[in-house]
C-alpha positions as CSV (number, residue, x, y, z in Angstrom):
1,X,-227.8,-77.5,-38.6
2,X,-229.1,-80.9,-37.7
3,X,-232.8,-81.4,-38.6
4,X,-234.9,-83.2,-36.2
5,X,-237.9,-83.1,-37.5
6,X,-237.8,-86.7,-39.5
7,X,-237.1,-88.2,-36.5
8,X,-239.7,-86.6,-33.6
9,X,-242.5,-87.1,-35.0
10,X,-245.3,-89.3,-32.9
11,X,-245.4,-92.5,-35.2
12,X,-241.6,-93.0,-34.9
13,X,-241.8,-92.6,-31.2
14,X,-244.4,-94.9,-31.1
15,X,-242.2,-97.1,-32.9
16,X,-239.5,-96.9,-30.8
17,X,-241.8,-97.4,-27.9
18,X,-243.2,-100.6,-29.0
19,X,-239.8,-101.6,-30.1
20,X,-238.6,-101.1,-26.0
21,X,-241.7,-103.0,-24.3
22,X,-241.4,-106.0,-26.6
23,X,-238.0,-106.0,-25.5
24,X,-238.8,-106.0,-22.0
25,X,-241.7,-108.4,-22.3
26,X,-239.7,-111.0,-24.2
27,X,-236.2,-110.5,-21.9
28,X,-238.6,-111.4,-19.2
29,X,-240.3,-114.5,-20.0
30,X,-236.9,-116.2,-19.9
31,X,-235.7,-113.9,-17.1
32,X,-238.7,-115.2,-15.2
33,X,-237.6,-119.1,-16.0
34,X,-234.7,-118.2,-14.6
35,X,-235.5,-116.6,-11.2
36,X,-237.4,-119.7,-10.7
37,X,-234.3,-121.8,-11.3
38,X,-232.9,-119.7,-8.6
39,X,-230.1,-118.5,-11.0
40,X,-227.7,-115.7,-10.1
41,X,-229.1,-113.5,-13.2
42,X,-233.0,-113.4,-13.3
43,X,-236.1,-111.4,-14.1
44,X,-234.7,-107.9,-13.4
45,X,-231.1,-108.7,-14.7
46,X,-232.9,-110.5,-18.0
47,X,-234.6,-107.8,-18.7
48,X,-232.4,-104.8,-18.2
49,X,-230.0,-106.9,-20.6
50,X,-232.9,-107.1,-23.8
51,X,-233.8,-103.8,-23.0
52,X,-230.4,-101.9,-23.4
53,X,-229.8,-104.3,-26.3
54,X,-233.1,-102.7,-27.8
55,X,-232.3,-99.2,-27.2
56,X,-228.6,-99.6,-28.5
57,X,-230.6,-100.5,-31.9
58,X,-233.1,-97.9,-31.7
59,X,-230.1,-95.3,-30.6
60,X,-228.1,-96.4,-33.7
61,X,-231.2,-96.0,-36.0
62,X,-231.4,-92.4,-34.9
63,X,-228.3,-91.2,-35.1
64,X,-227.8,-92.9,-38.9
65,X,-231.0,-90.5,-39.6
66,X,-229.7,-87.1,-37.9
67,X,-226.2,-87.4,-38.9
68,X,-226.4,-89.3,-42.3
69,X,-226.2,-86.3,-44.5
70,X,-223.0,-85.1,-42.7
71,X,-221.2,-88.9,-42.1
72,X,-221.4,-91.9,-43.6
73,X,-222.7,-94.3,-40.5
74,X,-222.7,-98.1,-40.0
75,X,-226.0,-98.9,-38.2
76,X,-225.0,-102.4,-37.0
77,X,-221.5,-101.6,-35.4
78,X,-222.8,-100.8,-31.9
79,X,-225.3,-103.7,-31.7
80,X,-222.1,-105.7,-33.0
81,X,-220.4,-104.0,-29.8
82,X,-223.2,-105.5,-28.0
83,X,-222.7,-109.1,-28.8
84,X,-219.2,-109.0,-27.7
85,X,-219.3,-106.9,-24.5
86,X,-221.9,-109.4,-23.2
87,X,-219.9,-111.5,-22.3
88,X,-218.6,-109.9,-18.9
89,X,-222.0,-110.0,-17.5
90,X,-222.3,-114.2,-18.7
91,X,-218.7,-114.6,-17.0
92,X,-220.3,-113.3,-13.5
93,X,-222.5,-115.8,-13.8
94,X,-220.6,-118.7,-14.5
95,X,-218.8,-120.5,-11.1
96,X,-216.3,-122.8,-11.0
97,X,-216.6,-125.4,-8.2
98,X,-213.3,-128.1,-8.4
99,X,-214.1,-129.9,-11.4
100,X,-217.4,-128.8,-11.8
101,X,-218.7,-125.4,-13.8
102,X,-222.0,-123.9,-13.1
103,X,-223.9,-120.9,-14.5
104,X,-222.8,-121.8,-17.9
105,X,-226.8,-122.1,-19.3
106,X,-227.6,-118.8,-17.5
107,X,-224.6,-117.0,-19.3
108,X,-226.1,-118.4,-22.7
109,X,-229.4,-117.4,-21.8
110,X,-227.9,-113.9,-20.9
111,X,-226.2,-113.9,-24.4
112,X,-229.3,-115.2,-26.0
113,X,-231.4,-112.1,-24.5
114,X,-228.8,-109.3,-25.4
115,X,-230.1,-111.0,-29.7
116,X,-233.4,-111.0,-29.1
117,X,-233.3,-107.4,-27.8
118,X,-231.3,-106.3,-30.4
119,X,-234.2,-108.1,-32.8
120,X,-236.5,-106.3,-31.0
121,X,-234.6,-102.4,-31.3
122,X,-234.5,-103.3,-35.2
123,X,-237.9,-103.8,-35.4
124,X,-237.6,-107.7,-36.1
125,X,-240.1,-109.0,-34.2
126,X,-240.8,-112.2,-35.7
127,X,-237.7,-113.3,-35.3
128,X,-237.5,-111.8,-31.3
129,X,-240.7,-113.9,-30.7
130,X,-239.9,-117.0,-31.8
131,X,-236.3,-117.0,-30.5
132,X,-238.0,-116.2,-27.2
133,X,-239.9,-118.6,-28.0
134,X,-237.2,-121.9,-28.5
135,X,-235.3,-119.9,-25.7
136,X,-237.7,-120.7,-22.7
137,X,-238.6,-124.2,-24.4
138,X,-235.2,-125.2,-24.2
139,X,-234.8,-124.0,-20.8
140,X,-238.3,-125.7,-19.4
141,X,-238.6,-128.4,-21.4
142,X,-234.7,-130.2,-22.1
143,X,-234.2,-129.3,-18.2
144,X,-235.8,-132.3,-17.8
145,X,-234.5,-134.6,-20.5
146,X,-231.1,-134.0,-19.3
147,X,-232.1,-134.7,-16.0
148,X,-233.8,-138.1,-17.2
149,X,-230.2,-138.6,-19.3
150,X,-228.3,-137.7,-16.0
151,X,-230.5,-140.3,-13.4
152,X,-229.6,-142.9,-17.1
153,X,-225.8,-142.7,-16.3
154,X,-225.6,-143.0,-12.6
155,X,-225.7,-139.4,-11.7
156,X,-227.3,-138.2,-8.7
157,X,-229.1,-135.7,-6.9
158,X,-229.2,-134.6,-2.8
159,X,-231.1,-132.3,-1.4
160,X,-229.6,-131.5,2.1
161,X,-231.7,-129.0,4.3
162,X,-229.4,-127.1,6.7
163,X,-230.4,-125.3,9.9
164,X,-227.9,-122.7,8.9
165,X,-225.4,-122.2,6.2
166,X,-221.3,-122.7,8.2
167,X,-218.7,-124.7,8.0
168,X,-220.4,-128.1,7.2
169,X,-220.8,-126.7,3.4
170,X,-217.3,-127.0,3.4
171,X,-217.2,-130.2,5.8
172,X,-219.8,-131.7,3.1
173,X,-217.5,-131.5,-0.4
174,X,-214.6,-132.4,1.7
175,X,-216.0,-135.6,3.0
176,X,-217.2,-135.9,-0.9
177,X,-213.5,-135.2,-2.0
178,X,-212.2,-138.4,0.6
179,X,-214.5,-140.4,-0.7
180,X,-213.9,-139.8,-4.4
181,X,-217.4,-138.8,-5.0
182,X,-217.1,-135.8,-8.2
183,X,-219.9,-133.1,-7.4
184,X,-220.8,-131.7,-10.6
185,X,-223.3,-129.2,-9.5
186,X,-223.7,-127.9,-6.4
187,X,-226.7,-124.9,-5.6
188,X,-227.5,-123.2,-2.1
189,X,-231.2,-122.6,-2.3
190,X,-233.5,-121.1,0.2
191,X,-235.0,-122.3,2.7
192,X,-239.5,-123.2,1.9
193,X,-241.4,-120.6,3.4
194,X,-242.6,-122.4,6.5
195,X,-238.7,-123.7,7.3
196,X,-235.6,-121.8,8.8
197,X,-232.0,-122.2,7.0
198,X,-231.0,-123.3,3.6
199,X,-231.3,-126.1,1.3
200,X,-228.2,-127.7,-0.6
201,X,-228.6,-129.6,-3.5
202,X,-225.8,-131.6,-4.8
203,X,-225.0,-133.1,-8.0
204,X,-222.7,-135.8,-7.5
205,X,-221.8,-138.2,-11.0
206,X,-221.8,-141.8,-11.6
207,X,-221.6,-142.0,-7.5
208,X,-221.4,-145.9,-6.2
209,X,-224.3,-146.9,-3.7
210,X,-221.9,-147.9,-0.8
211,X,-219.8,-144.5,-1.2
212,X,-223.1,-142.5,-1.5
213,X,-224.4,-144.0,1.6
214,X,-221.0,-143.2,3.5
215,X,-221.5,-139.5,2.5
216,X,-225.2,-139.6,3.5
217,X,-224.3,-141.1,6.9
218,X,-221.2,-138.1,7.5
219,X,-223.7,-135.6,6.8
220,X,-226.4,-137.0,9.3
221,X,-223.6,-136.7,11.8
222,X,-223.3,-133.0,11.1
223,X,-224.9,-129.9,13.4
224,X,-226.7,-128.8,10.9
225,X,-228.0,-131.4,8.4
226,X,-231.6,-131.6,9.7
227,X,-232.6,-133.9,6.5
228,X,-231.3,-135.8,3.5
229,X,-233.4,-137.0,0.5
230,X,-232.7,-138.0,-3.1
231,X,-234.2,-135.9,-6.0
């Protein structure tokens, strides 16, 4: 008969409590960075991901103290588990546009959460923190040194506003793909409150000013391009 008693008692729980909200607290500050970003996996997805982490700890802790008298348990095999199987939610992130990838930093961030969660369902909270900590520095702050080290090398940044999302998407990278223009990144973002439509923001590298302006001047010939400016 398996004795529950060592492991119901109020200050475990309470442990095991505190172990989950840090989780969720910590899984949300970068979550939160990236819903801002407007990233496929944000605050709710972030979350969820540091909080199962946590729990997969906290589950493995208690079953090594029910069933350790009967079997001989490894306590670090299912968050091991984790760390691997993380990587199917970070793939669904990740699109591939041509020769450009995107989604690659929110898959790392993804990956980055499912540790500190497990941090946090071990009770390692110093660690959690400050990994939290150099996660959402790295993801505010180096943002915009790489954006500095991007404008440094000739890459460049559009920001189309569209009446409505159609076929000029696809009209746009093709006229891009004549000219020999490489888009590196390329986001669909929504529309500021007060407007109608979407907003498409392009990433196109080391682009020359004549076939940059030819591209700008396709897309003002377009249905649906109501504006064009430079980021």
């Amino acid at each position: 008969m398996i004795d529950l008693s060592s492991v119901s008692d109020w200050s475990w729980l309470g442990s095991v409590f505190l172990r989950l909200l840090v989780a969720v607290v910590l899984g949300g500050l970068v979550g939160y960075e990236r819903e801002q970003a407007n990233r496929p996996a944000g605050f709710r997805t972030h979350i969820l991901v540091s909080l199962g982490s946590a729990l997969v700890m906290v589950t493995a802790e208690y079953m090594t103290k029910i069933y350790s008298p009967q079997i001989n348990l490894d306590p670090t095999r299912l968050g091991a588990q984790v760390v691997s199987g993380i990587g199917f939610l970070g793939a669904g992130t990740i699109i591939r546009n041509g020769s450009s990838v995107k989604g690659l930093t929110t898959a790392a961030s993804l990956w980055a959460v499912c540790c500190i969660g497990l941090a946090c369902g071990s009770g390692f909270y110093a660690g959690a923190i400050l990994a939290t900590l150099f996660t959402v520095v790295t993801l505010i702050t180096l943002k915009r040194l790489e954006k500095h080290l991007s404008h440094k090398h000739g890459e460049t940044t559009l920001l189309v506003q569209l009446s409505y999302y159609g076929q000029d998407v696809l009209d746009i990278l093709k006229k891009a793909d004549d000219l020999h223009l490489v888009i590196r990144k390329m986001q669909l973002l929504p529309a500021d409150e007060d407007e109608n439509g979407v907003r498409l923001r392009l990433g196109i590298a080391r682009a020359s000013e004549e076939n940059k302006a030819r591209l700008i001047l396709a897309m003002k010939e377009m249905s649906s391009v109501r504006s064009i400016s430079d980021e």
